[in-house]
N, C-alpha and C positions, 0 to 999 in steps of 0.2 A: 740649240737646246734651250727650253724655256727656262728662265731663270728662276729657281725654289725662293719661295719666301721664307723670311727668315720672322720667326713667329715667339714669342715671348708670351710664356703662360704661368700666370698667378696662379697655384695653385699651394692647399696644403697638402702632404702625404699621409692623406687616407687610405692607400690603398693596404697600409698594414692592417686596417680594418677589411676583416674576410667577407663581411657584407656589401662594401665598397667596391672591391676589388674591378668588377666588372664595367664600373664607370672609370677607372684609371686604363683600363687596358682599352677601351674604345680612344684615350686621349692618347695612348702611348704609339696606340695603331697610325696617327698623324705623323709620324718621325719618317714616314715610310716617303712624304709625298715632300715635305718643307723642314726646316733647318728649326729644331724647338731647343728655347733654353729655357728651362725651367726657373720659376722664383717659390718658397716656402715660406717664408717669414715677412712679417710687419715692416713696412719701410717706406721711403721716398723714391718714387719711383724715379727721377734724377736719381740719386745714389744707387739705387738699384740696376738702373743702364750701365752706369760709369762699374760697377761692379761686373757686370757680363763682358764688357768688355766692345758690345754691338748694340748699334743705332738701330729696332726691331722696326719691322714696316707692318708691323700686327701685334697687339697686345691683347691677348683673352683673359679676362678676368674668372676666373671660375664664380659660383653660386656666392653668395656674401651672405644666404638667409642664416639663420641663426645664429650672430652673430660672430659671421666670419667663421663659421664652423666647419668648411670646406675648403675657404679660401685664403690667402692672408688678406689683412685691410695695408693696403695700398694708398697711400696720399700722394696730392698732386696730378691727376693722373690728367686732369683738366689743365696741365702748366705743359705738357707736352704733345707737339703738332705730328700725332701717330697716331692711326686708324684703331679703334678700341671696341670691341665685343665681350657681352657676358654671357653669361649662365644662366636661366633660370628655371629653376625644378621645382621646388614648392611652391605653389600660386598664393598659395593660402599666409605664408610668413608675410606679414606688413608690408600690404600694398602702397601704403603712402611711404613707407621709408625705404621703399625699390624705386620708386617715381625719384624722389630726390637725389638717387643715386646715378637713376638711367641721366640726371639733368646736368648737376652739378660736377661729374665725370665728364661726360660730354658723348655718351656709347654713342657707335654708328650702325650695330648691327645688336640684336638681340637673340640669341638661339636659347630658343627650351625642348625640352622632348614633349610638349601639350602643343596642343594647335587653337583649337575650339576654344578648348575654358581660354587658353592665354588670352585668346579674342575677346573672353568675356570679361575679366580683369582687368587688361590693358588694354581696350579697344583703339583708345591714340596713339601707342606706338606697333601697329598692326607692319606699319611699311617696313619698321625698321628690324620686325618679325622674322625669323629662320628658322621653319621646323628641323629642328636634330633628334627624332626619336632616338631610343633609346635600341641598341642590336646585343650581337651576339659574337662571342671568339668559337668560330666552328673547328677550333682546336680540343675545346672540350663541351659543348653545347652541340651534341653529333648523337648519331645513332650508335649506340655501343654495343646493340647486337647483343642484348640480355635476353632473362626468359621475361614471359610477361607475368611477372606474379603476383604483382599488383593493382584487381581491378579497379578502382578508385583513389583519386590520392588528390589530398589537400594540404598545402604548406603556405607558411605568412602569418599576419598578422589577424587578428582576429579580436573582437570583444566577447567577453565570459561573463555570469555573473557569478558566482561561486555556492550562493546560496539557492541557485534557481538548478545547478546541474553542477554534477561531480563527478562525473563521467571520465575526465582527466586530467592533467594538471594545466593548472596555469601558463600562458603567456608571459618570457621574462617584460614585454612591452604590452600594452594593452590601449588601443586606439581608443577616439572620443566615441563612444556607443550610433551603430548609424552609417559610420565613412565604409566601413565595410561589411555592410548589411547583406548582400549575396553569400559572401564568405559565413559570415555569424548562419545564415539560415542553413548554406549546406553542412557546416557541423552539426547544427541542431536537429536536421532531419536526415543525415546520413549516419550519426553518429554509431549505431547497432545494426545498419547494413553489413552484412558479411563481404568480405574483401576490402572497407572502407578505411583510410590508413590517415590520420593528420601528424602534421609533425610543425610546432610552432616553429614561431620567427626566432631566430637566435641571436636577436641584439643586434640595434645598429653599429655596438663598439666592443665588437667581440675578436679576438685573434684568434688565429689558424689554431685550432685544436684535434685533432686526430677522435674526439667525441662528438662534433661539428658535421652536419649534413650538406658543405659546402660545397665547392670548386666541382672537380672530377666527381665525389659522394653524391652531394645533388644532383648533377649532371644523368649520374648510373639512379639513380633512386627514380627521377623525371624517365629514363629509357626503359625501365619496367613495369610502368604502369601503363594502365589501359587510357585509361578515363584522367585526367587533371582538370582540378576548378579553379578559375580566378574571376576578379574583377577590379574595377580601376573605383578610387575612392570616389564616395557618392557626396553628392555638395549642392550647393544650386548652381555652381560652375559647370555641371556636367564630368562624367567620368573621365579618365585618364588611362592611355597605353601605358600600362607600366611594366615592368624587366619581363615578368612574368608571364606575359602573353606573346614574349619574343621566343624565353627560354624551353616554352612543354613543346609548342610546335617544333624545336630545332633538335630536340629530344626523341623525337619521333612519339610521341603519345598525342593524344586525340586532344584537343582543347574543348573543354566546356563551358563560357563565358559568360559573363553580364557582357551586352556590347556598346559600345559607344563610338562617338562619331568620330574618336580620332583612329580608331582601328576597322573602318569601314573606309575611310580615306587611305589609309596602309595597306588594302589590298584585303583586307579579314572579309570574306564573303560564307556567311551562314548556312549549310548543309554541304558547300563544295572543297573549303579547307579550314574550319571551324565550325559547332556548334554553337549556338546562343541559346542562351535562357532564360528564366529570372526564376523569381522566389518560391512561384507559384508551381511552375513547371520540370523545375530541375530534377527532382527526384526520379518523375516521368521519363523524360528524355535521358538521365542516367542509366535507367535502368533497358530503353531502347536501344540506346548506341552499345553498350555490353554486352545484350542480346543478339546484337547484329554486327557478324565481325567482318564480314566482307565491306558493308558499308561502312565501318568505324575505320577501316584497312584503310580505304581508299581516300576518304577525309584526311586522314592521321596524315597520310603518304604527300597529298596535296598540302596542307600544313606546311610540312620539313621543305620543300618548293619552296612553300613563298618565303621563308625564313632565309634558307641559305642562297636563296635566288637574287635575294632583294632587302636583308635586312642585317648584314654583317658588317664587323665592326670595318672592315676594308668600304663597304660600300659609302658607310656613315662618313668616313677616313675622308674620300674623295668630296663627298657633299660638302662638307666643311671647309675643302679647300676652296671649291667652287663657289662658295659663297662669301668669301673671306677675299677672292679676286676681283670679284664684281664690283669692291669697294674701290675700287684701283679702274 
């Protein structure tokens, strides 16, 4: 029997954050394959061994971008001779003060859920590169066998301007004008389409509230609707797979997307288990796929395939180990 490795993960306990949740339960899915002991707090990584109790033959640092807002900061980690990977999600948080990190830590492996842009950011450390999109727990990201009573539906972040339209309320978060310009235009031009439903972001640091359109809620709300729009933030980086283009398809609803190259490498193919669209078109092609249910059926159907075929938190689980042995 092959021996588990025994895996030490820096991380903080965000998952009390209901927005979070779905990146702790992809890291928690890892328990399943290798021996993980967690760390939360600021410290020396010496003291913090000798505290565990075990010599780890793997140390994952989670994201460190906004100042440690994810993960704890960890010193020393450059004073011990053990295999070291991190995190990284946000491309855009201070690329020279992630350089300094990947250096003066000494990472051997680097996973982000970006592939492309990462390419574009970090072009030098491409080798040391591991895509980890981002998946799904098909314990509640499943077909729940509602009615569809939802033809359209938009949820996420979005920019408003308040004096330009008052159609609904505000975003408690509101992005730089732009990053999510497909999303901004299909509220703007679906906003008084009949059956058209948005429902903003509810805060990066919001707890589980029974008012909250999260976990199971989101899940049932995504399996009602016909039609779901997203897109991955716009930048000169190139777009990005974000949670969102994992979760409508695993939902059983039809995806309607901006697409980009890192979800064209993940298998997303345009008319066979996704639609694409842009600014120009989407109205169009929403109001096609709606029109036509045998063909939206059979997309949607194709969709939930490749999701739970090929994009769950088990398959991420194994990728991660696989990639974490290679260094070995």
């Amino acid at each position: 029997m092959e021996k588990r490795l025994k895996i030490l993960v820096l991380i903080k306990q965000f998952g009390i954050y209901v927005k979070h949740q779905p990146k702790m339960e992809m890291i928690k899915e890892i328990e399943k394959y290798a021996d993980i002991y967690y760390w939360h707090k600021d410290g020396h990584i010496k003291d913090i061994i000798r505290q565990i109790g075990i010599t780890p033959d793997f140390i994952f640092h989670y994201d460190i971008a906004w100042n440690y807002g994810l993960a704890p900061n960890v010193q020393g980690l450059n004073e011990v001779d053990i295999k070291k990977g991190c995190f990284v999600i946000d491309l855009h948080w201070k690329p020279e003060e992630r350089i300094r990190y990947f250096e003066n830590v000494g990472i051997d492996i680097i996973f982000s859920p970006t592939k492309h842009p990462f390419y574009k950011v970090f072009p030098q450390y491409k080798d040391k590169h591991s895509w980890l999109p981002w998946s799904i727990n098909p314990a509640i990201m499943k077909d729940w066998k509602l009615k569809k009573s939802i033809d359209y539906l938009l949820m996420g972040l979005v920019y408003t301007e308040p004096n330009k339209k008052n159609l609904f309320s505000l975003p408690k978060q509101i992005p730089p004008k732009g990053r999510y310009e497909f999303r901004d235009k299909v509220l703007e031009k679906m906003i008084n389409e009949p059956g058209f439903v948005f429902h903003p972001h509810p805060g990066h640091r919001v707890r589980q509230s029974d008012s909250l359109l999260v976990n199971e809620k989101y899940a049932k709300e995504l399996n009602r609707s016909k039609i779901f729009f997203t897109c991955g933030s716009r930048s000169d980086i190139g777009g990005v797979a974000v949670l969102k283009f994992f979760e409508a398809p695993a939902c059983k609803t039809l995806l309607l997307a901006e697409p980009n190259e890192d979800i064209k490498d993940l298998g997303f193919i345009d008319g066979k288990n996704y639609v694409a669209a842009n600014v120009e078109n989407v109205v169009e092609k929403s109001k096609y796929y709606l029109d036509h249910e045998e063909l939206r059926t059979k997309i949607t159907e194709n969709g939930y395939k490749l999701i739970h075929n090929h994009h769950t938190n088990k398959h991420r689980a194994i990728e991660f180990i696989s990639e974490v042995k290679k260094l070995f």
